[in-house]
matplotlib code that plots the C-alpha trace (Angstrom):
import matplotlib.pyplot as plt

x = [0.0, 2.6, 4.7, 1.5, 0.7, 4.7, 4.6, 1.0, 2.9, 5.9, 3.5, 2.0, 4.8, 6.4, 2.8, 3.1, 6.6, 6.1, 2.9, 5.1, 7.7, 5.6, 4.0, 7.6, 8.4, 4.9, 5.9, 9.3, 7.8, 4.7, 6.8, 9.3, 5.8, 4.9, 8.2, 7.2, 3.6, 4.4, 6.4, 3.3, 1.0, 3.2, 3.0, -1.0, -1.4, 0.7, 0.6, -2.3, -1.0, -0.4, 2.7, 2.8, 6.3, 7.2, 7.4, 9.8, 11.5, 11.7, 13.3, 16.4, 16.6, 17.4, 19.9, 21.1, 21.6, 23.4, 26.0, 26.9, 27.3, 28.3, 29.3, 31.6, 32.2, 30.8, 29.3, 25.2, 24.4, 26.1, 24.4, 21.3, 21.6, 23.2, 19.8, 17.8, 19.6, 19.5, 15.7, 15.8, 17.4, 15.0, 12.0, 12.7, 13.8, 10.2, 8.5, 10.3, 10.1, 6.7, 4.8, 4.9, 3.1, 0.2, -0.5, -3.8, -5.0, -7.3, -5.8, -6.2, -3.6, -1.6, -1.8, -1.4, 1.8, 3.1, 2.6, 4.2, 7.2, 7.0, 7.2, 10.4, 12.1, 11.5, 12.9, 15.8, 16.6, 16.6, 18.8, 21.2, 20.8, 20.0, 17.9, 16.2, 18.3, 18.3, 20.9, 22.2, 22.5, 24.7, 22.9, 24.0, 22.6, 21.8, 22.8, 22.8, 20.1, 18.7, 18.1, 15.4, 14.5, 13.1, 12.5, 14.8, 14.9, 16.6, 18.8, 18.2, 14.8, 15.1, 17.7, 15.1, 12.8, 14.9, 15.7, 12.7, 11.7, 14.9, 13.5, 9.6, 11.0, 13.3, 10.1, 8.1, 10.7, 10.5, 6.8, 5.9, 9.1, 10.4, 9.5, 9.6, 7.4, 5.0, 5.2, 4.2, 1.7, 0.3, 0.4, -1.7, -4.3, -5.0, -2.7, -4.1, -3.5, 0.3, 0.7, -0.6, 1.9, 4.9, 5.6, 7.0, 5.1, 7.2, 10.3, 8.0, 6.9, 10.8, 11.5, 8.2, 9.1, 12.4, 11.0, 8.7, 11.4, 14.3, 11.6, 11.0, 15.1, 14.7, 12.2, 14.1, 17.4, 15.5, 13.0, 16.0, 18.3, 15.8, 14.7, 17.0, 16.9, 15.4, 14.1, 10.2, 11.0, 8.9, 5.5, 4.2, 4.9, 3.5, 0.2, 0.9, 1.7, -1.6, -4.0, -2.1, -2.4, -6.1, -6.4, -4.7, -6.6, -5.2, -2.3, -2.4, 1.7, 0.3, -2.2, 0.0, 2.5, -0.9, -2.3, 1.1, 1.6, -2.0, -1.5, 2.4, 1.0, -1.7, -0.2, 2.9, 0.4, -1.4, 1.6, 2.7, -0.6, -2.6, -0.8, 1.2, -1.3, -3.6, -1.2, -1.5, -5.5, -5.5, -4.5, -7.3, -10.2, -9.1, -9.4, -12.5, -14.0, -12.6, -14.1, -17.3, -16.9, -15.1, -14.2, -12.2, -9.9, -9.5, -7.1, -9.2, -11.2, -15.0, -15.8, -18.3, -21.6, -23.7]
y = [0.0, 2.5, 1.6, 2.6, 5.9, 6.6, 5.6, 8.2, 11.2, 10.7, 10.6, 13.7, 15.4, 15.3, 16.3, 19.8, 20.0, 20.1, 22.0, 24.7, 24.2, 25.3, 28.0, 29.9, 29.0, 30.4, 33.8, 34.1, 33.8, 35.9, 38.5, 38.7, 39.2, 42.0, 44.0, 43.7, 44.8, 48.0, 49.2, 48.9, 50.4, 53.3, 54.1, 54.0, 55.6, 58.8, 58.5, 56.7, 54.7, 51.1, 50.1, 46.6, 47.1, 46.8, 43.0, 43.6, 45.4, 42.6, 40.7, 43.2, 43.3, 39.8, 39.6, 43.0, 41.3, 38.1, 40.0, 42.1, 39.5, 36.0, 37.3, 39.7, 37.8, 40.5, 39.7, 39.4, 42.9, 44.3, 42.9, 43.2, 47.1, 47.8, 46.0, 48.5, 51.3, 50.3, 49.3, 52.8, 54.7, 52.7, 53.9, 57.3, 57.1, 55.6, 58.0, 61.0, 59.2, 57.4, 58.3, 61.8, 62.2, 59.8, 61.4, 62.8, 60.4, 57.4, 54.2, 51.9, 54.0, 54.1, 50.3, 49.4, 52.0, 50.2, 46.3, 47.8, 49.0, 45.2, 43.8, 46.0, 45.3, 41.8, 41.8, 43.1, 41.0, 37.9, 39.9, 40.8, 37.3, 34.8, 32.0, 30.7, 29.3, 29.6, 31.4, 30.9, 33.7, 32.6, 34.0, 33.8, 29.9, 28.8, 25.7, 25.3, 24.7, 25.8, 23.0, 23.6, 20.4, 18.7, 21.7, 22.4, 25.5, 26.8, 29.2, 31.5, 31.4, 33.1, 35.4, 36.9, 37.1, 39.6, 41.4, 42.3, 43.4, 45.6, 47.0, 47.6, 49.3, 51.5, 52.3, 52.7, 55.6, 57.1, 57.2, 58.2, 59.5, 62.5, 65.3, 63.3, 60.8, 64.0, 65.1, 61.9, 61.2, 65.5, 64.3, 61.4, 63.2, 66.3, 67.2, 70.9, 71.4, 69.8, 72.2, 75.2, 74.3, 74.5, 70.5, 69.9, 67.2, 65.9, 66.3, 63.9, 61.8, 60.8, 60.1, 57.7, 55.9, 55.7, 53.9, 51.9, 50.5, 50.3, 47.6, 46.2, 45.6, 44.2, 41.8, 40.1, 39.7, 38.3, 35.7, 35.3, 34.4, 31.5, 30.3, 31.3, 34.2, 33.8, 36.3, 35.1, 35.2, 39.0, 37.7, 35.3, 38.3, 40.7, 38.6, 38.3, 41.7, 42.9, 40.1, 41.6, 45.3, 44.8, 42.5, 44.7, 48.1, 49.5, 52.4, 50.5, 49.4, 48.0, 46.2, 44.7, 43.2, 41.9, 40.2, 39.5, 37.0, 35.4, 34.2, 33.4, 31.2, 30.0, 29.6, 27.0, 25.5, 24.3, 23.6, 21.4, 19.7, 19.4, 20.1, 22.8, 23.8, 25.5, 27.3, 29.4, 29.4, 30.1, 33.5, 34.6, 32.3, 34.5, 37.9, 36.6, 36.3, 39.6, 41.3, 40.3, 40.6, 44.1, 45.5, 48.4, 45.7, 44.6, 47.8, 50.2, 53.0, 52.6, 54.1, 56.9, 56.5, 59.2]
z = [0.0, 1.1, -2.3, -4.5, -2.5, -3.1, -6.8, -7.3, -5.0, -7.3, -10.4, -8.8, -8.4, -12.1, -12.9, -11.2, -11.8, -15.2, -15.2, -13.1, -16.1, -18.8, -16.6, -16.4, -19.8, -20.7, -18.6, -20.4, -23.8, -22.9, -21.1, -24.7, -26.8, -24.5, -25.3, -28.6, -28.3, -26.1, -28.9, -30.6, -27.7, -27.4, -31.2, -31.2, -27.5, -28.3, -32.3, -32.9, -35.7, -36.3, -37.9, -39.2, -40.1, -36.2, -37.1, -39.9, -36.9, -34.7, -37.5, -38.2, -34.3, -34.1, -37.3, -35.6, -32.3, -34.3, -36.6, -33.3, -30.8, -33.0, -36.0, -34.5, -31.3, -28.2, -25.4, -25.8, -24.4, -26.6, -29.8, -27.4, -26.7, -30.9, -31.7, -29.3, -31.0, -34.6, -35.0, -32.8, -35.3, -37.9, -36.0, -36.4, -40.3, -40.8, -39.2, -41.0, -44.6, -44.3, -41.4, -41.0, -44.6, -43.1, -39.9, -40.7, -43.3, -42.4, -40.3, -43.4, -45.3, -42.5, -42.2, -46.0, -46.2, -43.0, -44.7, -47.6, -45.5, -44.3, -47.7, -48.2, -44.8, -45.6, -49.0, -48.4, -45.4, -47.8, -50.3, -47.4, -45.7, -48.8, -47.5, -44.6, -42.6, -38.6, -37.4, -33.7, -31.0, -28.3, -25.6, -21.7, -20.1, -23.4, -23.1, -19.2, -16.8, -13.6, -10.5, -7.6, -6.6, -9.2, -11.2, -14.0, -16.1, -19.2, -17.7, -21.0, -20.4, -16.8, -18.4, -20.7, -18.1, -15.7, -19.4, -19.4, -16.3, -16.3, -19.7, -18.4, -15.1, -17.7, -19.7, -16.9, -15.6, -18.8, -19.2, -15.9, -13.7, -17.0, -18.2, -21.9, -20.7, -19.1, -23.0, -24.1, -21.9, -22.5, -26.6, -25.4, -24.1, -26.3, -29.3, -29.5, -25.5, -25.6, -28.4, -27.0, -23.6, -26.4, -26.6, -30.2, -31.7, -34.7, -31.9, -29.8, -32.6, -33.5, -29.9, -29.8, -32.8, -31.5, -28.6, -29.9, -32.5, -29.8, -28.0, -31.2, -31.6, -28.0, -28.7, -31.8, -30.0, -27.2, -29.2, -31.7, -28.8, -27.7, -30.9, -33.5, -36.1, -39.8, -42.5, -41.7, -37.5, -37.3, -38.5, -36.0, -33.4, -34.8, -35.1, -31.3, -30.4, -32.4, -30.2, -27.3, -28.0, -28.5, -26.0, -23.2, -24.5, -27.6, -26.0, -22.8, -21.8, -18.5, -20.7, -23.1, -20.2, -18.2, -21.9, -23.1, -19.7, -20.4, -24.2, -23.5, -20.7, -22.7, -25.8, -23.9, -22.3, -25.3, -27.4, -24.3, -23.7, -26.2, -29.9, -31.5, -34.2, -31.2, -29.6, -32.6, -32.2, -28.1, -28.8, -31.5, -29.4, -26.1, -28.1, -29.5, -26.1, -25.0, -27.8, -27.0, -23.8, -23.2, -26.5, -25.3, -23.9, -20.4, -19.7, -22.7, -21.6, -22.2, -25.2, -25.0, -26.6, -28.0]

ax = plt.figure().add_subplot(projection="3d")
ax.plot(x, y, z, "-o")
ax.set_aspect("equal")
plt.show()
C-alpha cells in the first residue's frame, strides 16, 4: 500500500513539476511578446498609428543582435543594446520618410503604407541574408540549466525574463518619472493642449518611434536568442503583439504586459498539452472572447456612446 501511495505522489509530483515548467516558460515567452507589443502600444497611445512594419523590426533586431554578438564575437548585451539602438534609429527614419506624410490620413492607409514598409524590410533581409536558414545567438545559459529540486529551467529562459523586467522598469521611468514621458503622456491626451503648452510634436513623434522600434530591436534579439533568427522570425509576433495590444486596450503598456503573460502562458500551455497547431489558435479564441466581452480591452477605456 505504502509503495502505491509513493509511486501516485511521485506521479503527482512530475505532474506539477512540469505544469510549473511550462508556466515559467509560458511567462518568459509571454513577457518577450509583451516587449514587442508595447512598442506597438506606445505608437497607437501617443501617435495613434499602427505600424505593421514593427514586425519587420523585430526581425532586423534579431539579425542586428546576431552579426553584433556572433558574427563579431561581443558579449550578448552588446548585440542586445546595438539592436535597441539600430531598429531605434530605424524607427525614427520611418517616421520621418513614411509616417509623417500619413499622420492625418485614415488608419487603413496608414496600415497598407506600413505592410508595404513590411514587404520592403523583408525583401531586403533575404537579399542581405540569402535563404532561410536559422541562425544561432549565443545567448547567456543557453545551453545550461537551472536546478530547484526537481524543477529544471533553461537558464536562458530566466535570463530573458529579468531582461525584461529591467526593460519595463526603464520604460516605466520614462513614461511616468520624466518630463519626456509628461510630453508623451500631454500628446496622449489632447494634441491641441500639448501644443498650445509649447511641446514639439514631430520632436515627440521621433523620440516615440524611437521607442517603440528600440523595443521592437529588444524583442528580436531576445525571441531570436531563444529560438534562432530567420528572414520570416517577425511575423508570427507581430500577429501576437496585435491580439495583445487589443487584448490589453489599444495604447495601454500596463495592458499589453498583463495580456502579453496570459497568451504566452496559454499559448505553452497548449503547445505542451494538447498540440502545436492550437497554440497558434489560443491567442485569437481568447481575443475573441474579450471582444465580446469588453471590447475596449480589459485595460481600454469605455468608449463613450452618443
Amino acid at each position: 500500500m505504502r509503495g502505491v501511495r509513493g509511486a501516485w505522489a511521485d506521479q503527482t509530483l512530475a505532474v506539477l513539476t512540469t505544469f510549473i515548467q511550462q508556466v515559467i516558460y509560458g511567462i518568459s515567452y509571454g513577457m518577450n511578446l509583451a516587449v514587442a507589443a508595447a512598442g506597438l502600444a506606445l505608437l497607437f497611445g501617443v501617435y495613434r498609428v499602427v505600424n505593421l512594419a514593427h514586425g519587420q523590426q523585430i526581425m532586423l533586431g534579431g539579425y542586428t543582435a546576431y552579426v553584433v554578438s556572433t558574427s563579431l564575437g561581443t558579449p550578448y548585451l552588446v548585440g542586445f543594446v546595438a539592436a535597441m539602438i539600430a531598429m531605434g534609429l530605424l524607427g525614427v527614419l520611418l517616421e520621418y520618410g513614411v509616417f509623417r506624410f500619413l499622420r492625418d490620413r485614415p488608419l487603413t492607409d496608414q496600415m497598407l503604407a506600413s505592410l508595404g514598409v513590411f514587404m520592403l524590410l523583408g525583401t531586403l533581409a533575404l537579399r542581405v541574408w540569402g535563404d532561410f536558414q536559422a541562425r544561432t545567438i549565443y545567448m547567456p545559459g543557453r545551453d545550461s540549466a537551472i536546478l530547484i529540486g526537481g524543477l529544471r529551467l533553461d537558464a536562458s529562459r530566466i535570463y530573458t525574463v529579468f531582461i525584461t523586467i529591467a526593460l519595463f522598469a526603464l520604460l516605466y521611468l520614462v513614461v511616468y518619472r520624466t518630463h519626456l514621458g509628461r510630453m508623451m503622456r500631454a500628446m496622449a491626451q489632447s494634441e491641441e493642449t500639448a501644443a498650445l503648452m509649447g511641446i514639439q510634436r514631430r520632436r515627440i513623434a521621433a523620440i516615440v518611434f524611437f521607442l517603440a522600434g528600440a523595443l521592437g530591436g529588444a524583442a528580436g534579439a531576445l525571441l531570436g536568442g531563444l529560438f534562432n533568427v530567420r528572414p520570416d522570425m517577425g511575423f508570427q509576433p507581430l500577429l501576437m503583439a496585435l491580439v495583445i495590444i487589443v487584448f490589453g486596450g489599444m495604447g495601454s503598456i500596463g495592458g499589453a504586459v498583463f495580456a502579453g503573460l496570459v497568451i504566452g502562458i496559454l499559448y505553452n500551455l497548449s503547445v505542451f498539452y494538447v498540440a502545436p497547431t492550437l497554440g497558434d489558435l489560443v491567442p485569437f479564441l481568447v481575443l475573441l472572447a474579450v471582444l465580446m466581452l469588453r471590447p475596449e480591452g480589459i485595460f481600454g477605456l469605455p468608449q463613450r456612446r452618443a
